[in-house]
C-alpha positions in Angstrom: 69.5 0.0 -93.8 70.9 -1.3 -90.6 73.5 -3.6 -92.2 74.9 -0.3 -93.3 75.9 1.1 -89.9 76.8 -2.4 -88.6 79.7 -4.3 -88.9 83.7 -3.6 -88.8 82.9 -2.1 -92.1 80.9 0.4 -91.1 83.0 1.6 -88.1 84.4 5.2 -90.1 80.7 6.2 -91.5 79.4 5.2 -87.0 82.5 7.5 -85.4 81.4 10.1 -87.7 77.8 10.3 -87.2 79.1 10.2 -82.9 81.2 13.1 -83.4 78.3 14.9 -84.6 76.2 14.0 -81.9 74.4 11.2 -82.7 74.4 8.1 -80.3 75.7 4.4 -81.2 71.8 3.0 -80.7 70.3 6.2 -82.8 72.7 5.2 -85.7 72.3 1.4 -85.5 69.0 0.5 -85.2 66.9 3.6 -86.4 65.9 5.1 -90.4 67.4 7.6 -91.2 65.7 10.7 -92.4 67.4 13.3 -94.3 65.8 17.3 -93.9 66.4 19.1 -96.7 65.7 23.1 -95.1 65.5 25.7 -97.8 65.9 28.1 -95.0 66.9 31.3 -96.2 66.9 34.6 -94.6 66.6 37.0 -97.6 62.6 36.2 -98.3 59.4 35.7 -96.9 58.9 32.4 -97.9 61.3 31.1 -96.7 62.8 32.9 -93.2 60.8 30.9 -91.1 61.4 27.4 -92.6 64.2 26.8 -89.6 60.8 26.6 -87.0 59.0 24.3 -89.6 62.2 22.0 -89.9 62.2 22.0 -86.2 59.1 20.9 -86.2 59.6 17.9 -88.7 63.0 16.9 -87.0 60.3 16.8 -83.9 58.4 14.4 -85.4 60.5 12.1 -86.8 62.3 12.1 -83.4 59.4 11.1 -81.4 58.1 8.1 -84.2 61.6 6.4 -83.8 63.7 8.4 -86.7 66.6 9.7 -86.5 66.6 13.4 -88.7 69.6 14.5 -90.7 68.7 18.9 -91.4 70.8 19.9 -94.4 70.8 23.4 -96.3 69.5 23.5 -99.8 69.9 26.9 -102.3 67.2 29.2 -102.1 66.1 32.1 -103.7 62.9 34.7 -104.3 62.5 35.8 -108.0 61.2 38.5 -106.6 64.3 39.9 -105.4 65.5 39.6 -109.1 62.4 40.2 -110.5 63.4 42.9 -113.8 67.1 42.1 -113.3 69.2 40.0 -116.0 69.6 37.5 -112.9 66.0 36.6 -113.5 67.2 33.9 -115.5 68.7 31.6 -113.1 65.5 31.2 -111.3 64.9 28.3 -113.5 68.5 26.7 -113.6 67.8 26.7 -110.0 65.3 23.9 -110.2 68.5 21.7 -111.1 70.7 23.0 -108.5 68.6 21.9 -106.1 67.3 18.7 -107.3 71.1 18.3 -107.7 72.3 19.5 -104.1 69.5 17.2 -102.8 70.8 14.1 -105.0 74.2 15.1 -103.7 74.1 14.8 -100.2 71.3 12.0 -100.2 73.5 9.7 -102.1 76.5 10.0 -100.3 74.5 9.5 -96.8 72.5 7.0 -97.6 69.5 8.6 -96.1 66.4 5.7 -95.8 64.0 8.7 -96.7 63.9 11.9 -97.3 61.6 15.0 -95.8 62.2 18.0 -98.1 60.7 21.6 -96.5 60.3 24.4 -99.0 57.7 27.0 -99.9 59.0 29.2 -103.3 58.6 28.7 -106.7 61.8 26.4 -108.0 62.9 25.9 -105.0 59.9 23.1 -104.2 59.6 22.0 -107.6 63.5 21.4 -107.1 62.7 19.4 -104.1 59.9 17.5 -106.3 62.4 16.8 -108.8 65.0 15.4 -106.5 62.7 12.9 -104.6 61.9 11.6 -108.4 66.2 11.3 -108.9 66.7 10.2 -105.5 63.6 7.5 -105.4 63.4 7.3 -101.8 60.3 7.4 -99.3 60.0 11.2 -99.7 58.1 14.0 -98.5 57.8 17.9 -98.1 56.3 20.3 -96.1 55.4 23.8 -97.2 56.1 26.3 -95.7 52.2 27.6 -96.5 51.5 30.8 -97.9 51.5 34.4 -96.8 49.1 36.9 -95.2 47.3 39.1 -98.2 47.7 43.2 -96.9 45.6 46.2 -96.1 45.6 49.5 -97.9 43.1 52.2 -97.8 40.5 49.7 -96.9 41.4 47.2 -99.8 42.9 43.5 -99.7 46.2 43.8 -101.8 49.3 41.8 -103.1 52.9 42.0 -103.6 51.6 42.0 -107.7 49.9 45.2 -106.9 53.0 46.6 -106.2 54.1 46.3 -109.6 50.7 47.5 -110.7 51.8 50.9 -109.2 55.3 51.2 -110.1 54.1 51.7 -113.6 50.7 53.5 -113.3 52.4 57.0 -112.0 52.0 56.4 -108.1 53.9 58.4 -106.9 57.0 57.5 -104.5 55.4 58.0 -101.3 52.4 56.2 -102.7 54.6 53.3 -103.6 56.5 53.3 -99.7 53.4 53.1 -98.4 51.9 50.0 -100.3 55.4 48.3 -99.7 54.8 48.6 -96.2 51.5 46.5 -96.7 52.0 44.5 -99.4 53.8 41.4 -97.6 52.7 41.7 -94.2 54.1 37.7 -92.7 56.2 34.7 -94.3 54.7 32.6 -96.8 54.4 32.0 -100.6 53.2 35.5 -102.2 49.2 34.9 -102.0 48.1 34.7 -105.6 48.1 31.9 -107.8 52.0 32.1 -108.9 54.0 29.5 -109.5 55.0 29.0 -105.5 51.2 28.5 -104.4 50.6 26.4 -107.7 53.6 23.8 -107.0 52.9 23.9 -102.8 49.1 22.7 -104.6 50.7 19.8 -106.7 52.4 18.5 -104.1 49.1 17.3 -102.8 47.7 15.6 -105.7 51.6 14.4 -106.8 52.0 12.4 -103.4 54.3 14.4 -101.9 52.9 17.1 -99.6 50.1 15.1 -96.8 46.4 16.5 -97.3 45.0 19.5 -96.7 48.0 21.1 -95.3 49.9 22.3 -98.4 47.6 25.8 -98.4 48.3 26.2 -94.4 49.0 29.8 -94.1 52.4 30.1 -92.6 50.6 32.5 -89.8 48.3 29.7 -88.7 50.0 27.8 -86.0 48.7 24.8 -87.8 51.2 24.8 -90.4 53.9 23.7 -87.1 51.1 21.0 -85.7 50.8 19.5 -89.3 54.8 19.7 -89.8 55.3 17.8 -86.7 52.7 15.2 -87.6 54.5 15.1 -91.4 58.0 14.2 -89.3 56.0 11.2 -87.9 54.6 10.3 -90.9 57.8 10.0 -92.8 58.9 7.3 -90.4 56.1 5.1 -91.6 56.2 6.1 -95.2 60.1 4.4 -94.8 58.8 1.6 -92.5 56.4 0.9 -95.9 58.7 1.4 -98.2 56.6 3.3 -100.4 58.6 5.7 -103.2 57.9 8.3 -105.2 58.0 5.9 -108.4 55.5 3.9 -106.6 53.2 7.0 -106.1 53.9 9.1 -108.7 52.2 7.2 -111.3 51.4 8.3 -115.1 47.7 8.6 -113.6 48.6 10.8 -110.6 50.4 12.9 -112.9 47.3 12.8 -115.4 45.2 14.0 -112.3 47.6 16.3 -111.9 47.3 17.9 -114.9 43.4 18.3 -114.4 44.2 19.6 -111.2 46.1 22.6 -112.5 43.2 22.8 -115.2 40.8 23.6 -112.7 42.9 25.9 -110.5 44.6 27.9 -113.7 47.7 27.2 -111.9 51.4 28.9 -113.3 52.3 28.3 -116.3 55.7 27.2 -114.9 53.9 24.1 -113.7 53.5 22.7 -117.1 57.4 22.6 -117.2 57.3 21.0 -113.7 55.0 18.4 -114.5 57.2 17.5 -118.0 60.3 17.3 -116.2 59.2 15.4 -113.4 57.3 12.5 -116.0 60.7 12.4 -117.7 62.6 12.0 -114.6 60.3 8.9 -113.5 60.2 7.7 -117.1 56.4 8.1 -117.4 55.2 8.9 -121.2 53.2 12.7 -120.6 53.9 15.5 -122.9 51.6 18.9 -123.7 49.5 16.7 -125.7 47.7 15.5 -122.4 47.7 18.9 -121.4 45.6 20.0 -124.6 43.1 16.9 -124.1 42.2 18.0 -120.5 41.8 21.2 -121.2 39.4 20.8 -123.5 37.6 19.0 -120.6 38.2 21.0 -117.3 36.9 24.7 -116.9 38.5 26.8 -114.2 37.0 26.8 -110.9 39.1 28.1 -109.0 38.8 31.8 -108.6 41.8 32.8 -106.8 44.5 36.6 -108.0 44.8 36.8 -110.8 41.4 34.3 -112.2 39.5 36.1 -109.8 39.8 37.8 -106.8 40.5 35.4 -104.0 43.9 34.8 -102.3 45.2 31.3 -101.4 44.5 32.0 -97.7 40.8 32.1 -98.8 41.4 28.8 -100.8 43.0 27.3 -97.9 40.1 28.2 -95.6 37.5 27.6 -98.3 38.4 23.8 -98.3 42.1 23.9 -100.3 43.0 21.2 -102.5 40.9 18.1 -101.2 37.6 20.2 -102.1 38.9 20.8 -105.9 40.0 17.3 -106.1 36.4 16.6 -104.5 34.6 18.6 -107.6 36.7 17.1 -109.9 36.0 13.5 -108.6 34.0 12.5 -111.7 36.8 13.2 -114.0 39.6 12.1 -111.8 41.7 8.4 -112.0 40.2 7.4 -108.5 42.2 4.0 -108.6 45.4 6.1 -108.5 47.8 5.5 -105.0 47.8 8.0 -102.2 51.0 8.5 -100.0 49.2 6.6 -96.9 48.5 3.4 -98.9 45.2 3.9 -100.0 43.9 5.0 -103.1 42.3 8.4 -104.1 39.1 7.2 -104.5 39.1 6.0 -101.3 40.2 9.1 -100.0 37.4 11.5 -101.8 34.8 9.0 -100.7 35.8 10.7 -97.0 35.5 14.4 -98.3 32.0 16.4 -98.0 32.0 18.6 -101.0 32.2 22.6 -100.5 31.0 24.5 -103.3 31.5 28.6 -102.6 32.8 31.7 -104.6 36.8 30.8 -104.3 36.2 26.7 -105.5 32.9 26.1 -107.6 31.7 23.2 -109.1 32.5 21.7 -112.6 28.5 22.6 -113.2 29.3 26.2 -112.9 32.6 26.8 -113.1 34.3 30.6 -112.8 35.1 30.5 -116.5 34.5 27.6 -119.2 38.0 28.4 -120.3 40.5 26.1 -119.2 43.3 27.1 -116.8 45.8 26.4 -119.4 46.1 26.2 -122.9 48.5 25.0 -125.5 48.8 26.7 -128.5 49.9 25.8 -132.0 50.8 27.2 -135.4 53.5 27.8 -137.8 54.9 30.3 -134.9 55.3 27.5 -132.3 54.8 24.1 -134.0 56.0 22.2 -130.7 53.8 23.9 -128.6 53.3 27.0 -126.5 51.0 28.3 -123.4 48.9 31.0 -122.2 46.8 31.2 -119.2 43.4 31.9 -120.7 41.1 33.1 -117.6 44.0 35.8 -116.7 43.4 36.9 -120.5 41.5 40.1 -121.3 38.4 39.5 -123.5 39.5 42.4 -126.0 42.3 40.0 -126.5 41.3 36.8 -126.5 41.6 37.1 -130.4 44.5 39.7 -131.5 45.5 40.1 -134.9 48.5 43.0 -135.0 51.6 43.8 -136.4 54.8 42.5 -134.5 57.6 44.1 -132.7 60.2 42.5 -132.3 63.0 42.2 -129.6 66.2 40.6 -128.4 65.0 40.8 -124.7 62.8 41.7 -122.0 64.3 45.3 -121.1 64.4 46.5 -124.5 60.7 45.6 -124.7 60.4 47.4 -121.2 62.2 50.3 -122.8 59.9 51.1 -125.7 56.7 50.5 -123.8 57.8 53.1 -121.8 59.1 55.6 -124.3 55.3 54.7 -125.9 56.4 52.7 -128.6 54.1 50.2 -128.2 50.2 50.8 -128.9 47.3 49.1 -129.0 47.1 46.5 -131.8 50.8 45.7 -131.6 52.1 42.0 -131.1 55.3 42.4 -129.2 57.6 39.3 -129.8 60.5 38.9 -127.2 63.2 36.0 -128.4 66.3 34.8 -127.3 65.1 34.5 -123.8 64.0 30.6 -123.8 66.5 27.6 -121.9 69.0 28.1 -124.5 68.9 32.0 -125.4 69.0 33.0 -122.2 69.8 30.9 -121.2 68.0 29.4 -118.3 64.4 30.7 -119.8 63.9 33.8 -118.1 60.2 35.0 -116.6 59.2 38.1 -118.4 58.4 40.7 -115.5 59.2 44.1 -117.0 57.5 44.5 -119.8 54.7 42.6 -118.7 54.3 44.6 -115.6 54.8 47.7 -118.1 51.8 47.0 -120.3 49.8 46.4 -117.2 50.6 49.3 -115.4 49.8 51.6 -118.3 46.6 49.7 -119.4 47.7 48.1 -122.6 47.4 44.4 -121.6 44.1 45.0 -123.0 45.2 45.9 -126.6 48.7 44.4 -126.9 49.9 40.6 -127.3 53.4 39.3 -126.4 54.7 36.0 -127.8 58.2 34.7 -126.3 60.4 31.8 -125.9 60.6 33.0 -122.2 58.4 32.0 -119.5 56.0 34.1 -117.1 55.6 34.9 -113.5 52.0 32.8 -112.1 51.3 36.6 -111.0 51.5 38.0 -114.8 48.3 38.6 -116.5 47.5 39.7 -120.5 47.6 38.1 -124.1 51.3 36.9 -123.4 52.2 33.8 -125.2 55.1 31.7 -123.6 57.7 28.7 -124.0 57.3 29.0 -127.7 59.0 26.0 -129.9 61.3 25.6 -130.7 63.2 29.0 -129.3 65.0 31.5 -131.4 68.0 29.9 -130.4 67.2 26.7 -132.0 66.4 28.4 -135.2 62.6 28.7 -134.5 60.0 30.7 -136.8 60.3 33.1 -133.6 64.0 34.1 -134.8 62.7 34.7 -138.1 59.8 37.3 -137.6 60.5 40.6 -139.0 59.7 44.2 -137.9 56.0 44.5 -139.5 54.8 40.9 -139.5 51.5 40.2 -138.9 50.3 38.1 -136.1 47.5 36.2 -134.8 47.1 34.7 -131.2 44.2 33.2 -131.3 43.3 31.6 -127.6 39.8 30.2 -128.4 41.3 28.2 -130.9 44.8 27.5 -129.6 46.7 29.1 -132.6 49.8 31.3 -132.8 50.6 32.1 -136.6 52.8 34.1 -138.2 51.3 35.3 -141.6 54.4 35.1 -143.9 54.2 32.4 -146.7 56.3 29.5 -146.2 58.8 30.3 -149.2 59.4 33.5 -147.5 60.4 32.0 -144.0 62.5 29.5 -146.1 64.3 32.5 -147.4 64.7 33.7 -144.2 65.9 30.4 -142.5 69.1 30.0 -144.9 70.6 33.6 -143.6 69.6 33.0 -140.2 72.7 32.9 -138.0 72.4 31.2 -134.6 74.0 33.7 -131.9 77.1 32.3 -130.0 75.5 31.8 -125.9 74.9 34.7 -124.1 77.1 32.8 -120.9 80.5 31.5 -121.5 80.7 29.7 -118.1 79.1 28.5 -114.8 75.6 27.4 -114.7 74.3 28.9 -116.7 76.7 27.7 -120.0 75.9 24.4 -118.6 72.3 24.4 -118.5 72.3 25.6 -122.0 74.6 22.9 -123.3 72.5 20.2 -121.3 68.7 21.0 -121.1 65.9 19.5 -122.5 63.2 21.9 -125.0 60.6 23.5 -123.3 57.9 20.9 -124.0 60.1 18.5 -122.3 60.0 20.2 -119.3 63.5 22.2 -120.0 65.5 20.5 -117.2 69.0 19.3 -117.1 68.3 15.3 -118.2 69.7 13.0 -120.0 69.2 13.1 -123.9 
């Protein structure tokens, strides 16, 4: 990119880069490296990205770069976690895919070296390296600490366990004291750990360090090394189009098999195959799960944390036991080849990662369902569902959003048996397809996620747990079967054979589809109106793309 500092031309873009510090030989003859910081102050994961952006800018200092920090948005669902806000957490993705595009365009970065550690914040960054097509990378800001409490390992997810199980307030103060004890990604398999995970086997995060705990002074070495790296990855010219191929992204999907990753990451993986123009959709997804068990037996599959996964060998050792199913002639992000790579890697069989021979559970991670309620598709997380409800067969109950659900669990409404259907919530009717938290959390804390379903066009937090159904298509909004269930219905979710019917005869539902009225959009402006007007369906990975 030299010839675009040099010259007459280039004499207003050279006087700018000076007055901002930067020196005539840095600007002329070295790549430039933007650093995207999701710094934020407001959350674990991400207050103490600035030391980890440090670190990179380190790096790519001392291999001959020249590093560009720039903010990106950044949020924690948790902080809106039962709030109508909830919903922006997806829309969010797009922002900062957007604010990355932004910025990278107008200055004409030679590579890109994104840091972020939460949920759509780094599937955001993801996304934007896809867009932006330049040598990219990012570094993760790890994951967090698990607690203490009356001699027992807990999570932030336990906390929402008790706020619905009667503790009482001083019972709750003192688990909130414990719960999130340093920075990082929440230490269960949610949807931040799952995507920090991806990045891996994606080519975008280096090897073995995604999983760092954020309290392991590693994660600042490995940063520093990533800011060196970055340098070379320019120097080769290697993009994400040339990495990310439709067989990294297959081997991805496996990969999230085997971990029972988020469900979120099915929309992640979607949206980013779109963005590179690489033909995956939810059928690959049901192929490989009827392939790949779960072995992975990390909160809430089993009872690990992702510190434990980290220390019990992280992702090279589940890409190790899932050598034999994996495309090893797929690229790696250092030039190489993944076969190549897991020819290195000593295998570690223990009780967080086991082997494909004896795996935690011979369900699958993920499932896709089908049926007359959801012909386009919809997920569940089978090894965080209940046995009792594996198969469900109950009458529905039916509601216009997540906190009048939450309101008639708690008024005791709901009892076992019941299939509680929550619509209007998906990209559209939302709009920005909100995560279900309260009434999830409800049925948990009073013990009915062992007798109840729930079927939505919403999504899920990777910490929920139950017989709950998501991204259901098409969406209410769209004049799915799921705006047309009726007080009384009868439903089946039936997991161990990937069906989600509604048993009312096609005539009926005819009947029903003439007086249906679609809803004018819940947001009239901003963002959110946008999103609605411009994303893609669920099974397309719900982004803001081109039609």
């Amino acid at each position: 990119m030299e010839a675009y500092w040099n010259g007459a031309e280039a004499a207003h873009r050279r006087v700018m880069m000076k007055a901002a510090g930067y020196s005539d030989s840095d600007i002329r003859k070295k790549p430039h490296i933007g650093v995207p910081n999701s710094y934020m102050e407001g959350s674990p994961g991400s207050a103490h990205l600035r030391q980890i952006a440090e670190a990179v800018k380190q790096g790519i200092w001392a291999a001959g770069g020249v590093p560009v920090e720039f903010g990106i948005p950044a949020t924690c669902g948790n902080i809106a976690n039962g709030a109508e806000e909830l919903k922006y957490e997806q829309v969010g993705r797009d922002i900062v895919a957007m604010s990355v595009e932004f910025v990278s365009r107008v200055h004409n970065f030679d590579g890109l070296v994104m840091v972020a550690s939460c949920d759509n914040i780094i599937a955001g960054c993801y996304l934007a390296a896809a867009r932006v097509d330049i040598p990219s990378m990012i570094v993760t800001g790890g994951s967090m600490q698990p607690g203490q409490h009356c001699g027992k390992t807990v999570v932030e997810a336990d906390l929402d366990v008790a706020r619905f199980s009667g503790s009482s307030e001083e019972e709750l103060m003192e688990l909130e004291e414990a719960v999130c004890p340093s920075f990082g990604a929440c230490p269960s398999m949610g949807t931040a750990n799952t995507m920090q995970m991806l990045g891996e086997v994606m080519n975008l995060v280096m090897p073995g360090t995604a999983t760092i705990p954020a309290s392991d002074n590693q994660k600042l070495r490995q940063a520093r090394e990533a800011g060196k790296f970055a340098v070379r990855l320019v120097k080769s010219g290697l993009k994400p189009s040339d990495l990310i191929t439709k067989d990294v992204l297959l081997n991805s999907i496996m990969f999230d098999m085997a971990i029972a990753g988020s469900t979120n990451a099915v929309l992640h993986i979607l949206a980013m195959a779109y963005e590179l123009g690489i033909d995956i959709t939810l059928a690959d997804f049901e192929k490989y799960a009827a392939q790949i068990p779960c072995i992975n037996a990390v909160i809430p599959s089993g009872p690990y944390t992702v510190v434990d996964f980290h220390y019990a060998g992280g992702v090279p050792n589940v890409m190790k036991m899932l050598e034999s199913r994996l495309f090893k002639e797929a690229p790696m992000m250092d030039g190489g080849t993944w076969g190549n790579f897991l020819s290195k890697v000593a295998a570690q069989p223990n009780d967080v990662i086991r082997t494909l021979e004896k795996p935690l559970s011979k369900e699958p991670g993920l499932r896709i369902l089908r049926g007359n309620l959801s012909p386009n598709g919809a997920i569940v997380r089978p090894t965080a569902v209940p046995d009792p409800v594996k198969y469900i067969r109950g009458r529905a109950r039916v509601f216009e959003g997540d906190r009048s659900a939450f309101e008639a669990i708690e008024a005791g409404r709901i009892v076992p048996g019941d299939v509680i259907v929550i619509r209007y919530e998906g990209c559209k009717g939302a709009p920005g397809m909100k995560e279900l938290m309260l009434s999830i959390d409800a049925l948990i804390g009073r013990g009915l996620h062992t007798s109840v379903g729930l079927v939505t066009d919403a999504r899920f937090s990777g910490f929920n747990y139950g017989a709950i159904v998501g991204h259901v298509s098409p969406e209410a909004y769209d004049g799915g079967t799921i705006a047309l269930v009726e007080e009384g219905d009868m439903i089946v979710i039936d997991i161990p054979g990937s069906r989600v019917t509604l048993e009312v005869e096609e005539e009926e539902l005819e009947k029903r589809k003439k007086n249906w009225i679609c809803p004018p959009l819940k947001e009239q402006k901003g963002c959110l109106n946008l999103f609605a007007r411009n994303c893609r369906p669920a099974e397309e990975g719900g982004a803001m793309q081109p039609w």
